[in-house]
C-alpha positions as CSV (number, residue, x, y, z in Angstrom):
1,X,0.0,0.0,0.0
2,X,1.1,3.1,-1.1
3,X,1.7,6.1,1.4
4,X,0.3,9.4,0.8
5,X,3.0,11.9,0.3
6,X,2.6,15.6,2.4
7,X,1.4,18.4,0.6
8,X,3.6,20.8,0.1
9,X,2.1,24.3,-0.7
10,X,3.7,28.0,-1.4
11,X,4.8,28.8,2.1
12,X,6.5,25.5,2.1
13,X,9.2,27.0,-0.3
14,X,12.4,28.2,0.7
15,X,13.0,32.0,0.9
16,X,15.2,31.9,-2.1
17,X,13.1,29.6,-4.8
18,X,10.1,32.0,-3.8
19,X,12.4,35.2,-4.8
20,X,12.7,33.0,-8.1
21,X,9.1,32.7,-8.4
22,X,8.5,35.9,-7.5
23,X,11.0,37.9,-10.2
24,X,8.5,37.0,-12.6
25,X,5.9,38.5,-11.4
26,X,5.1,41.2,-14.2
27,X,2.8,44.1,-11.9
28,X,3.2,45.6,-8.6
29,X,-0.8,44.5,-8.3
30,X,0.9,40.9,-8.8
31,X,3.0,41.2,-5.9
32,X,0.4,43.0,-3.7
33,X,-1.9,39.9,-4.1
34,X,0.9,37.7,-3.1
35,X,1.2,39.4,0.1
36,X,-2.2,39.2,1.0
37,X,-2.8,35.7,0.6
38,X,-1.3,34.7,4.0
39,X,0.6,35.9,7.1
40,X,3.9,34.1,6.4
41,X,3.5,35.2,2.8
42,X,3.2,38.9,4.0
43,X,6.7,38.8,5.8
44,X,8.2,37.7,2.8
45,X,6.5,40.1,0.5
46,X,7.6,43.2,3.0
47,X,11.2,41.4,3.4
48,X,12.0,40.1,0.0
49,X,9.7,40.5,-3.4
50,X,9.3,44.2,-3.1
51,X,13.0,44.2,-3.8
52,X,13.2,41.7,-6.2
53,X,10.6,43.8,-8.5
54,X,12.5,47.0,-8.4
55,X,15.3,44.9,-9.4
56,X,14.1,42.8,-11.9
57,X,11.7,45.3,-13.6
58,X,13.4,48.8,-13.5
59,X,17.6,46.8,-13.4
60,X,19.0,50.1,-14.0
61,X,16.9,52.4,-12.2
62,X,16.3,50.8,-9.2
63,X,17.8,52.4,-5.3
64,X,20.3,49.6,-4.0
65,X,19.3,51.6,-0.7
66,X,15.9,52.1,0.3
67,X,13.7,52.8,3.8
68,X,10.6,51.0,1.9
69,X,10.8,49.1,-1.3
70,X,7.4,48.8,-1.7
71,X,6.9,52.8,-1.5
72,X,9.7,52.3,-4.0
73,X,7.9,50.2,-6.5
74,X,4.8,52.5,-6.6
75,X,7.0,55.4,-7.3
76,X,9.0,53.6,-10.6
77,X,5.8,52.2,-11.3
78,X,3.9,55.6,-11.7
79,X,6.7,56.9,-13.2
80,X,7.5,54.8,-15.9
81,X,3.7,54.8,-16.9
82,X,4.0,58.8,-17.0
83,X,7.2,58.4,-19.4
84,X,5.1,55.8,-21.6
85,X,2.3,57.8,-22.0
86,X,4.4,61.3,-22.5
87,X,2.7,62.7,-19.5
88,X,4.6,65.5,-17.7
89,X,3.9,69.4,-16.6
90,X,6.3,71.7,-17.7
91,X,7.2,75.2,-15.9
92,X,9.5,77.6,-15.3
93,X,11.8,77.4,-12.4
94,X,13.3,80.8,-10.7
95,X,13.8,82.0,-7.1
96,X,10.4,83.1,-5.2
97,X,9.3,83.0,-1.7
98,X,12.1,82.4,0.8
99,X,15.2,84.2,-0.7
100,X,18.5,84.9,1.3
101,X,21.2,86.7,-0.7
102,X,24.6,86.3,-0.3
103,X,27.1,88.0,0.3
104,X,25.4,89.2,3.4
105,X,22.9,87.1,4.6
106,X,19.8,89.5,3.4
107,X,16.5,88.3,2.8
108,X,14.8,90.0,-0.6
109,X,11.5,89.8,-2.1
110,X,12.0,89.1,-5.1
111,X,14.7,87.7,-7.0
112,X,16.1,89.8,-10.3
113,X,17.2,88.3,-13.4
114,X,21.0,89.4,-14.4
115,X,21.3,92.4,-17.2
116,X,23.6,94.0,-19.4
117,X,24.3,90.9,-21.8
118,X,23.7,91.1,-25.0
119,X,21.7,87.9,-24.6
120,X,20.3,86.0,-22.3
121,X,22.1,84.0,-19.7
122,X,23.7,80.3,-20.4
123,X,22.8,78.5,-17.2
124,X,24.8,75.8,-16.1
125,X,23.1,73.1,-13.8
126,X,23.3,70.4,-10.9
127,X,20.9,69.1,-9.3
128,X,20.8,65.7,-6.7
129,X,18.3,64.3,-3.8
130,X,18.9,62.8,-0.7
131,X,16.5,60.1,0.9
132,X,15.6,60.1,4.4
133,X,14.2,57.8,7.0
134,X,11.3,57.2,5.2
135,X,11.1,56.9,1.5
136,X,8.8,60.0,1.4
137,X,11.4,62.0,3.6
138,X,13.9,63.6,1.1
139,X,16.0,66.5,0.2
140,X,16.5,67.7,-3.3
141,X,19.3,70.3,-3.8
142,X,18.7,72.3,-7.0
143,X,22.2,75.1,-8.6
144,X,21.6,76.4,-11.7
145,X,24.1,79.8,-12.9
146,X,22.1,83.4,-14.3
147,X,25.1,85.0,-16.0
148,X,27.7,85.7,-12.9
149,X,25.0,84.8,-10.1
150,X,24.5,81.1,-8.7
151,X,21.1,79.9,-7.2
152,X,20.3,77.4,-5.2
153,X,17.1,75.8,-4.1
154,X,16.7,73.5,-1.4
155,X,12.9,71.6,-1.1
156,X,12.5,69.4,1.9
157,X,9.8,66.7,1.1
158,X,8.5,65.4,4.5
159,X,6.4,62.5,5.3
160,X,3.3,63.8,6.4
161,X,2.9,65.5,2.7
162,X,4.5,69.1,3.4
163,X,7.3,70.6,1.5
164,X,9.6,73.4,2.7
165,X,11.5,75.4,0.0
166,X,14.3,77.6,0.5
167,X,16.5,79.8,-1.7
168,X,20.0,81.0,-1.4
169,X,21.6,83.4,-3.9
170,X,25.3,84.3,-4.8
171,X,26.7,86.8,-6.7
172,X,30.3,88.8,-6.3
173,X,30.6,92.4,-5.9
174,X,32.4,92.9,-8.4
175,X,31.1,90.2,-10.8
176,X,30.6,91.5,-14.4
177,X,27.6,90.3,-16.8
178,X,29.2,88.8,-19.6
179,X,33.0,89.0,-18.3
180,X,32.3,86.6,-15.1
181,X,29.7,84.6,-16.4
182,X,29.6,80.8,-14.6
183,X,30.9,78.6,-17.4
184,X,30.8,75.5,-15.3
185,X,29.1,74.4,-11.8
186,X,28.9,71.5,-9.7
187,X,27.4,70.7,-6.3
188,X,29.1,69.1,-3.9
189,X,27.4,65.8,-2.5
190,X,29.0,65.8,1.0
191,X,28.5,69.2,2.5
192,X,28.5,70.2,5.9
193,X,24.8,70.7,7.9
194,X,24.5,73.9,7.4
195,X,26.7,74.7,4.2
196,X,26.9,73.7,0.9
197,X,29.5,73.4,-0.9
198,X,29.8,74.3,-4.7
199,X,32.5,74.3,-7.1
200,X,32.1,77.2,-9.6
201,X,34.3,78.0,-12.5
202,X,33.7,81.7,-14.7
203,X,34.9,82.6,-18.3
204,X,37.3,85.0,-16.4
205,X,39.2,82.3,-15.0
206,X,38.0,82.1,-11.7
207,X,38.0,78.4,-10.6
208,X,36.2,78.2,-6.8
209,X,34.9,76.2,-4.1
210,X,32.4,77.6,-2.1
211,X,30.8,77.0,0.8
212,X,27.9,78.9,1.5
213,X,25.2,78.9,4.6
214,X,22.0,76.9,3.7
215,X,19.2,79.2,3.9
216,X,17.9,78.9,7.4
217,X,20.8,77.8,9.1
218,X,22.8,79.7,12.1
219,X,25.6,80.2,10.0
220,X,26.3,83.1,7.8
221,X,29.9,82.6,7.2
222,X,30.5,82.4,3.2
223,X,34.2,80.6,2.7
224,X,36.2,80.9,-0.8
225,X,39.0,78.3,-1.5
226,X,40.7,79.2,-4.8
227,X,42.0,76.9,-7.6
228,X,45.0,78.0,-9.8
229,X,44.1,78.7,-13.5
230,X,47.1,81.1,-14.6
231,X,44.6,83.4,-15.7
232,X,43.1,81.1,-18.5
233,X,39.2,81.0,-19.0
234,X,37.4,77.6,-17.4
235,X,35.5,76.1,-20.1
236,X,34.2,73.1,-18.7
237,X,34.8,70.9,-15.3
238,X,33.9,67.4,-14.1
239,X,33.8,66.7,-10.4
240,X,34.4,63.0,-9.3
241,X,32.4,62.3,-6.3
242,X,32.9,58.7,-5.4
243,X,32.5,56.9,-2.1
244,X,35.6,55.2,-2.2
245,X,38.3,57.9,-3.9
246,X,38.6,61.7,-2.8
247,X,37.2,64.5,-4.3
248,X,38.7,65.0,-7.9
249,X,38.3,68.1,-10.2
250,X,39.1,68.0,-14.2
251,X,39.1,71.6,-15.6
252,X,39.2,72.7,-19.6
253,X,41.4,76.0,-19.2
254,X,41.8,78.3,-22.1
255,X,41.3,76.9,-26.1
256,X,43.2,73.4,-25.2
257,X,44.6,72.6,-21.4
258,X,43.3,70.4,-19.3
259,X,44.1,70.5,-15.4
260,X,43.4,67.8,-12.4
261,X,43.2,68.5,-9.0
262,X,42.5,67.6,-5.7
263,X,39.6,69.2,-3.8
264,X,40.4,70.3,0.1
265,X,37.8,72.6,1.4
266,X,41.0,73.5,4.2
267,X,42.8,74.5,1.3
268,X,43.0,78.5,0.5
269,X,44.0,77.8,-2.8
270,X,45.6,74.7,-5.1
271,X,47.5,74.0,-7.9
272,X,46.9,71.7,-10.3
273,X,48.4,68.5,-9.3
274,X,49.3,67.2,-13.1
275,X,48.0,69.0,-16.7
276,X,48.1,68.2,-20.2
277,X,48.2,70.6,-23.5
278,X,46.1,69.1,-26.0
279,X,48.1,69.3,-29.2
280,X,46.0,70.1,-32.3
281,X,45.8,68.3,-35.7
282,X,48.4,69.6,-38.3
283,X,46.2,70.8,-41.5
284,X,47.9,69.8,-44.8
285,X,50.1,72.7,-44.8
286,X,51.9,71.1,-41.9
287,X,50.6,73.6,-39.7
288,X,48.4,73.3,-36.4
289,X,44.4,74.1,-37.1
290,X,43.7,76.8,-35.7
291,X,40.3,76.1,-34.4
292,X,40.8,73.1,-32.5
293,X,40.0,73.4,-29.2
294,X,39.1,71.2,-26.1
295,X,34.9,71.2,-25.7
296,X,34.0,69.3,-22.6
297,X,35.5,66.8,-20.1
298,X,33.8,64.0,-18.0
299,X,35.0,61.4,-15.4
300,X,33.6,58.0,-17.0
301,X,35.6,56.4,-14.0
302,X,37.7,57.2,-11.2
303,X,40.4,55.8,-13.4
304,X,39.6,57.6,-17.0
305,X,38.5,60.9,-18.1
306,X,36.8,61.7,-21.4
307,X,37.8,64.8,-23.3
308,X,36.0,66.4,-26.0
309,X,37.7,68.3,-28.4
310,X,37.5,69.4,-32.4
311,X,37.5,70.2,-35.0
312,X,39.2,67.1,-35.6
313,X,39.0,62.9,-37.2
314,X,39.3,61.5,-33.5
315,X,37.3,64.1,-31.5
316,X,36.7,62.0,-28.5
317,X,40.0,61.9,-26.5
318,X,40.6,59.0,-23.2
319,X,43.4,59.7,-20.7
320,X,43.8,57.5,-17.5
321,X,44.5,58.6,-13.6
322,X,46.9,57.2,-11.3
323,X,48.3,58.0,-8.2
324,X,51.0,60.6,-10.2
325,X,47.9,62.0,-11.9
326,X,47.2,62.1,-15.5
327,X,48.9,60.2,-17.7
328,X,50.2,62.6,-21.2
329,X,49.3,60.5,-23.2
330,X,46.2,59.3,-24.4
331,X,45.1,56.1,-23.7
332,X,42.7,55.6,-27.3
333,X,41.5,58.1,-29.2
334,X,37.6,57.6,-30.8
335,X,36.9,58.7,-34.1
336,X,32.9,59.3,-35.4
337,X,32.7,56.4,-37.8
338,X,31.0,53.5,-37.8
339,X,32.7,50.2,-39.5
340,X,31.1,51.1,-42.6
341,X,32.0,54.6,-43.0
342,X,35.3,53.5,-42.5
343,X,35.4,51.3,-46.1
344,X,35.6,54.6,-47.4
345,X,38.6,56.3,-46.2
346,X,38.5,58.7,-48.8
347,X,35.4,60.4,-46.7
348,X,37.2,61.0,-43.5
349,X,35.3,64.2,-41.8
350,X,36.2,66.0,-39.3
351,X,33.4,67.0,-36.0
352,X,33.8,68.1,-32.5
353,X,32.7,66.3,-29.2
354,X,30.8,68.1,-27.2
355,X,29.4,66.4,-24.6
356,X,30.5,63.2,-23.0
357,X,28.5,61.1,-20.7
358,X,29.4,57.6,-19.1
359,X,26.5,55.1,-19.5
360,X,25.2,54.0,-16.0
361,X,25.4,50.3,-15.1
362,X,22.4,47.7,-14.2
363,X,23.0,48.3,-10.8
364,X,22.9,52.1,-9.8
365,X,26.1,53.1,-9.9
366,X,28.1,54.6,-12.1
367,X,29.8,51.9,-14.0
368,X,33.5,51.0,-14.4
369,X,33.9,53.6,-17.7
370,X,34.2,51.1,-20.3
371,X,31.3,52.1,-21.8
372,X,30.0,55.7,-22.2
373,X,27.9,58.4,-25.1
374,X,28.8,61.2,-27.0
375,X,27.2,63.9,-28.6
376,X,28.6,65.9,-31.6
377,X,28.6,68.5,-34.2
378,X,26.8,66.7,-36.2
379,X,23.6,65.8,-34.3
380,X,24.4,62.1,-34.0
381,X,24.4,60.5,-30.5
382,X,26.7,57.6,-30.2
383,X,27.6,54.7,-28.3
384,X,31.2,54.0,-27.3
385,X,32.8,50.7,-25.4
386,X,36.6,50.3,-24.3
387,X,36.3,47.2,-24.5
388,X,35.8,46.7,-28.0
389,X,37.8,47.8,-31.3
390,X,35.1,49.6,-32.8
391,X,35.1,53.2,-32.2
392,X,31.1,53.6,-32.5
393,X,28.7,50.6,-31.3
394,X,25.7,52.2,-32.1
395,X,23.8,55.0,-33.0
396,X,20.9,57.5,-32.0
397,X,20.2,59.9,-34.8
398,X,18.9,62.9,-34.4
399,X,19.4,65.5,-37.2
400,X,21.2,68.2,-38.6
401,X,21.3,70.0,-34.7
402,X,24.4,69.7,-32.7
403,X,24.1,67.9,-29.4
404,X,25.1,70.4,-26.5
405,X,23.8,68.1,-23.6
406,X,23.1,64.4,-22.6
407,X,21.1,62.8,-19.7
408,X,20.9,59.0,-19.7
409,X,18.2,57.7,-17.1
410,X,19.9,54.8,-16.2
411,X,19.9,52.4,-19.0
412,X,16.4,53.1,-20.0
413,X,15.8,56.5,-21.8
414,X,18.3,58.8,-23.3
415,X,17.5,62.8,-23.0
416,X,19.5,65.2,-25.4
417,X,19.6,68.4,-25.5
418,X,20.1,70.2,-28.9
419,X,21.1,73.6,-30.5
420,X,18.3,74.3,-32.4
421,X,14.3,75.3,-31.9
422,X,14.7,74.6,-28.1
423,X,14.4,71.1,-29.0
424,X,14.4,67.9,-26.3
425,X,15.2,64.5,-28.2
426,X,13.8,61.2,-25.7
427,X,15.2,57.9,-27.0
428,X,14.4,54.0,-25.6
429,X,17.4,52.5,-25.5
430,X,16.0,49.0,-24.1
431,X,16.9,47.6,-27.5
432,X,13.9,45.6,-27.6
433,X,14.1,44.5,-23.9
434,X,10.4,45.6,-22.0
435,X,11.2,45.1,-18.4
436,X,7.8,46.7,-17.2
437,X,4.7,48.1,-18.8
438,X,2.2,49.8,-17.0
439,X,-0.5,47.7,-19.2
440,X,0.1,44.6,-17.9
441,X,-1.6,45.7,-15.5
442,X,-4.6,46.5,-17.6
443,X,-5.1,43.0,-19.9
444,X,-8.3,44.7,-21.7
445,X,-6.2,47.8,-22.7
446,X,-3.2,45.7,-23.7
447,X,-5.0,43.5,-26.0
448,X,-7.5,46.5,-27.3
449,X,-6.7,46.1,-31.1
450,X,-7.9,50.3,-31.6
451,X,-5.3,51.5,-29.1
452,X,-2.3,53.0,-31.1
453,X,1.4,51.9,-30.4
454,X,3.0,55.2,-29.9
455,X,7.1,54.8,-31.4
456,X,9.3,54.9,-28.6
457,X,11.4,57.7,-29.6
458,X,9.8,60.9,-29.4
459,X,10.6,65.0,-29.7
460,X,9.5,67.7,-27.1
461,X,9.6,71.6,-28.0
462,X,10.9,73.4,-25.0
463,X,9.0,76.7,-26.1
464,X,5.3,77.4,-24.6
465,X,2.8,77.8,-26.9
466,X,0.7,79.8,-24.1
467,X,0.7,83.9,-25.1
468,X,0.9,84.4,-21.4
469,X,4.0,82.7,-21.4
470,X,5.9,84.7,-24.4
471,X,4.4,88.1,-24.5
472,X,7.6,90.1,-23.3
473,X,6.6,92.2,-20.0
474,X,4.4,90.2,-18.0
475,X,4.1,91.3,-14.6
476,X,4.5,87.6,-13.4
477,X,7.8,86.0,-12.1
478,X,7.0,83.0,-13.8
479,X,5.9,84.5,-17.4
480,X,7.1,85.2,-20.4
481,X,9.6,88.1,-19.4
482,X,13.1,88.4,-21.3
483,X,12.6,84.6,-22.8
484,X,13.6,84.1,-26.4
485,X,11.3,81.8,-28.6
486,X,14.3,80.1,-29.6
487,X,17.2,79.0,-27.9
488,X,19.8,75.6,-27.2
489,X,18.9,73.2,-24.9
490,X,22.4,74.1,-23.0
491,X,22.2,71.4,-20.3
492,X,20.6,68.7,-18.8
493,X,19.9,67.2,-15.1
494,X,17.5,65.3,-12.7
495,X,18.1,64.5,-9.0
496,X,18.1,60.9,-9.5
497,X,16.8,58.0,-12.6
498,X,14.2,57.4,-9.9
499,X,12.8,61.2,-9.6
500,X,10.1,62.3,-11.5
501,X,12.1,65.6,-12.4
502,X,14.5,66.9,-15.3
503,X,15.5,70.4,-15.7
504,X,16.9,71.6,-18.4
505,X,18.9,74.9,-19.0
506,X,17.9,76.8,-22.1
507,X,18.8,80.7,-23.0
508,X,18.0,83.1,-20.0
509,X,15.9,80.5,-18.2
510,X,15.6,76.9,-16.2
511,X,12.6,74.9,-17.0
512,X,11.4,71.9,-15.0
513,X,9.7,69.0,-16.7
514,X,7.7,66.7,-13.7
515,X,6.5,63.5,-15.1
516,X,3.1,63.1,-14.0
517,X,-0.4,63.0,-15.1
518,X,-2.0,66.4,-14.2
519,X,-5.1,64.6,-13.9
520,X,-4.5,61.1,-12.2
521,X,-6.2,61.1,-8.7
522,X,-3.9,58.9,-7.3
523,X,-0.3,60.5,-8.6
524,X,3.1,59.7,-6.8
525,X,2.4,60.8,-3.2
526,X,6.1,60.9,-2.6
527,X,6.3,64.0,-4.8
528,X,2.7,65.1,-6.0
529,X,-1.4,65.9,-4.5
530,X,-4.3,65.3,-7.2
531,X,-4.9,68.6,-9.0
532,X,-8.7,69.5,-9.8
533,X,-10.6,72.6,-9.5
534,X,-11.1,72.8,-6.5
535,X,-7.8,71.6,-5.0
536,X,-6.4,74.8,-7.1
537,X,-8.9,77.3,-5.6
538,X,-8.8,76.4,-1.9
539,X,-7.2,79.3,-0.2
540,X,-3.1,78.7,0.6
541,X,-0.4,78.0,-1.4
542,X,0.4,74.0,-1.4
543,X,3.9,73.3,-3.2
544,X,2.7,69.9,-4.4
545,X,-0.4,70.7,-6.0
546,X,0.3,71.9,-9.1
547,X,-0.8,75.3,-10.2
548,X,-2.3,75.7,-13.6
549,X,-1.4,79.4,-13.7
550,X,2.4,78.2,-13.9
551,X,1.8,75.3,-16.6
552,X,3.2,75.7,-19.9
553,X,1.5,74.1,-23.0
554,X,4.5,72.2,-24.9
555,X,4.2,71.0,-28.5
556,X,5.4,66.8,-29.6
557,X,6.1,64.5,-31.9
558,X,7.6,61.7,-32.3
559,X,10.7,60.7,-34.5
560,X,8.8,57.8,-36.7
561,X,7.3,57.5,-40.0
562,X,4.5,59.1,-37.9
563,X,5.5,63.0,-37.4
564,X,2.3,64.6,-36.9
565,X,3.0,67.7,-34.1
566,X,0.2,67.6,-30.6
567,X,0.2,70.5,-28.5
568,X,-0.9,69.9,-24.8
569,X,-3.7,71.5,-23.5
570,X,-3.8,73.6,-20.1
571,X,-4.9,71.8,-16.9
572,X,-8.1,73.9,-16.8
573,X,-8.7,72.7,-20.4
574,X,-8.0,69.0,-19.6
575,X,-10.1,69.4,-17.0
576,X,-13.3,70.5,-18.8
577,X,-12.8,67.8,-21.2
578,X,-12.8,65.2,-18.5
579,X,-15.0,67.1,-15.6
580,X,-15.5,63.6,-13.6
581,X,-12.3,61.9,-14.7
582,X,-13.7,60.3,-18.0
583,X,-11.2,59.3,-20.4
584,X,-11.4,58.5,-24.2
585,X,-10.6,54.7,-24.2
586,X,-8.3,55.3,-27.3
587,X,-6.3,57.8,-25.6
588,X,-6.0,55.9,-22.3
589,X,-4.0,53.2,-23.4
590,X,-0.9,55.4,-25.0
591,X,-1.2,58.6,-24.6
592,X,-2.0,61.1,-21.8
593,X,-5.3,63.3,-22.1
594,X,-3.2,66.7,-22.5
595,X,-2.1,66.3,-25.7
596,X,-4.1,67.6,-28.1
597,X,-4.1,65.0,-31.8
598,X,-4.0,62.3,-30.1
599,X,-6.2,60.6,-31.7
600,X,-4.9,61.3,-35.1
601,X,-1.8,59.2,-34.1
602,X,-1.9,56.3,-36.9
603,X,-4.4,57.4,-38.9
């Protein structure tokens, strides 16, 4: 006779086969049921699977450090369905409110934008976040440059739903508009409590760190310490910030030089502890071109540094760091061709480099520099590898606009910022690989065969159509005053791959782009309230409810065979269309309810 064997069910599993099981659960609603379905099941859930979906859905996005992971996975989950459906509120960003001015220590009412230039201001950005004891209890520290001035903003996002924002401005006596402009900027991660530290360098040749008092604080001390520059103007800086090295500071000086040194806040002033002189290209005459010049620099790796230069045939330059500095020569030299370009040597061109960006690992940090992007002259955004003999792995065409800026959000999307039309270029580089859809989540809308696939590569216009945004004049801080209608999309930044934010420097302004959905009535409540009518007219001002009065209408389209433009309607406009929340099945499933044309898309 036989014996009945013992039933073994799902809690019977060991810890690490049900993290298995678990990493292919596709939803967060998937993993929410699991942890209802019993008590030991719960502990698990809370202990283990909230994890394991942050890691196996969102592999290059994901925290490796987090207070909650489930909190976590609602917060990648929102946002990545707000990046899918090309939902996000753009507006201007510029000191208001709580303003101390330094040097000094004076509180003003309202901030002024810098004069005398002959055009508006080239900001320069930074921007990180710090996480708290609860996932909903962070700091975000915000510099951007206005001509000589610096401005920081620091929001405190507390628990219970409040925010407090702060601003500190800096500006030298006997700073110049134009002469002293900031031509570089760079927070520093590990400040003191009530100081922050920021690394500044001007198209005068001042290179600085400086410590300024947080807005708030007891301290009103402002501390300089200099870096040596012989005079030569700072046209771009990297600042390594690494856990495990010291602070480390590249400089471009002057048409060609590039500088390292070591960062010591107790330091009044430091020399460059090695430097190289880029030598040019000899032009057919045997002569050195005369427009070659060193664009950018970037720290891929605490070990290599990426220089940009041009005009030149290998405009992408790598040198390595060791304990005596940097080493003369470089290590490889990247041209702009593909293999194939290369069968035709009688095409050689010459570009410039002028951004450099390393590529983020799959597991939040930042990668051993083997692999890293570029953006050139020639408005083609390519992929580089150390490892490999080709000099370009891949491609991301844009057009005929120069790329001045890149922000890669892990290994998900690529941001660029271009030279022409304001113009912001989003690219999926997943190569195919989907680790997360918000419709999975929604079978019906999935399968729906009159829901339009959207391309995954798509174009934003960093102009406002709204008149009250570009009529020159308007009383408003946040209007149209002084902005140009056209300008480069100078430079790039978001506090984290996992914040809904990106900021993006244009001519004579800083504009914030939130990914959200103005109308969702359950948004990210790390970050966001539900907007409606009535939220905006209760009396008060509420930081996290988004006010329509400050919400600029963007134009799209997306870089397929399917170009047709959409213009996003205001939140009040939205909000007539859908008074109760009603949403055109068609539009649900792809693309969020602002955008006027969307249903045109395919037809």
């Amino acid at each position: 006779m036989e014996t009945s064997r013992p039933k073994t069910n799902l809690t019977d599993l060991p810890p690490e086969l049900l993290n298995h099981i678990t990493g292919y659960l596709p939803t967060a609603s998937s993993i929410a049921s699991l942890d209802r379905t019993s008590r030991s099941l719960h502990e698990f859930v809370e202990k283990n699977a909230w994890k394991t979906f942050t890691q196996t859905r969102f592999p290059s996005t994901w925290p490796q450090q987090s207070p909650s992971y489930k909190d976590t996975a609602r917060s990648l989950t929102t946002l990545s369905k707000a990046w899918e459906k090309r939902a996000f509120v753009g507006r201007y960003t510029e000191p208001r409110g709580d303003i101390t001015a330094f040097p000094g220590g004076k509180h003003i009412d309202r901030w002024k934008r810098p004069r005398g230039q002959t055009i508006g201001f080239t900001p320069q950005l930074d921007v990180y976040e710090e996480v708290g004891g609860t996932w909903r209890d962070r700091t975000e520290i915000l510099a951007f440059s206005a001509g000589a001035e610096v401005c920081i903003r620091r929001t405190k996002r507390q628990h219970d739903g409040t925010e407090i924002v702060k601003w500190t401005t800096y500006r030298p006596h006997s700073a110049a508009e134009g002469k002293d402009d900031i031509t570089a900027l760079h927070l520093v991660r590990k400040s003191e409590d009530d100081h922050q530290g920021l690394l500044t360098g001007t198209a005068n040749g001042d290179l600085q760190l400086l410590s300024i008092p947080r807005a708030g604080s007891s301290g009103q001390d402002l501390s300089i310490s200099y870096f040596a520059t012989n005079g030569l103007p700072v046209r771009s800086t990297s600042l390594l910030q690494d856990d495990n090295h010291p602070l480390l500071l590249a400089a471009n000086l002057g048409e060609a030089r590039l500088a390292l040194y070591s960062v010591d806040p107790g330091q009044p002033k430091t020399t460059a502890s090695s430097q190289v002189d880029i030598q040019p290209p000899l032009r057919a005459d045997g002569n050195p071109a005369s427009t070659h010049r060193a664009w950018v620099t970037s720290f891929l790796s605490p070990s290599r540094l990426g220089v940009g230069v041009g005009p030149s045939e290998d405009p992408i330059h790598i040198y390595t760091i060791d304990g005596a500095g940097l080493y003369p020569k470089a290590l490889r030299k990247f041209s702009l061709q593909n293999d194939f370009e290369k069968s035709f040597p009688q095409q050689k061109t010459t570009s410039s480099a002028y951004t450099i960006v390393p590529l983020p690992s799959t597991v939040g940090s930042t990668g051993d520099g083997n692999v890293f992007l570029s953006g050139a002259y020639d408005g083609i955004i390519r992929l580089h590898d150390m490892r490999s003999n080709r000099d370009v792995e891949q491609t991301y065409a844009a057009d005929d606009s120069p790329i001045y800026s890149l922000l890669p959000r892990g290994r998900e999307k690529l941001v660029a910022g271009t030279s022409r039309h304001n113009l912001l270029k989003v690219f999926d580089m997943r190569l195919g690989a989907k680790c997360y859809s918000y419709l999975d989540a929604s079978p019906a809308a999935a399968g729906d065969p009159g829901i339009i696939d959207l391309e995954k590569d798509f174009n934003v216009f960093l102009r406002p159509n709204n008149s009250s945004f570009t009529v020159r004049g308007s009383n408003n801080w946040s209007q149209g005053r002084n902005r140009p209608t056209e300008s480069s999309v100078y430079s790039l930044a978001s506090p984290s791959a996992h914040s809904p934010y990106i900021y993006a420097g244009v001519e004579n302004a800083i504009m914030s782009l939130a990914f959200t959905e103005i109308l969702d009535p359950r948004p990210d409540p790390v970050f966001f309230e539900p907007w409606s009518a009535q939220a905006e007219s209760r009396p008060g001002f509420n930081t996290r409810v988004i006010q329509s009065k400050e919400v600029l209408g963007l134009a799209m389209y997306e870089q397929g065979a399917n170009m047709k433009l959409c213009v996003q309607r205001s939140p009040w406009e939205t909000w007539r269309a859908n008074p109760q929340g009603r949403r055109n099945r068609r539009e649900q499933g792809r693309l969020d309810e602002r955008w006027k044309g969307a249903a045109e898309f395919g037809s």
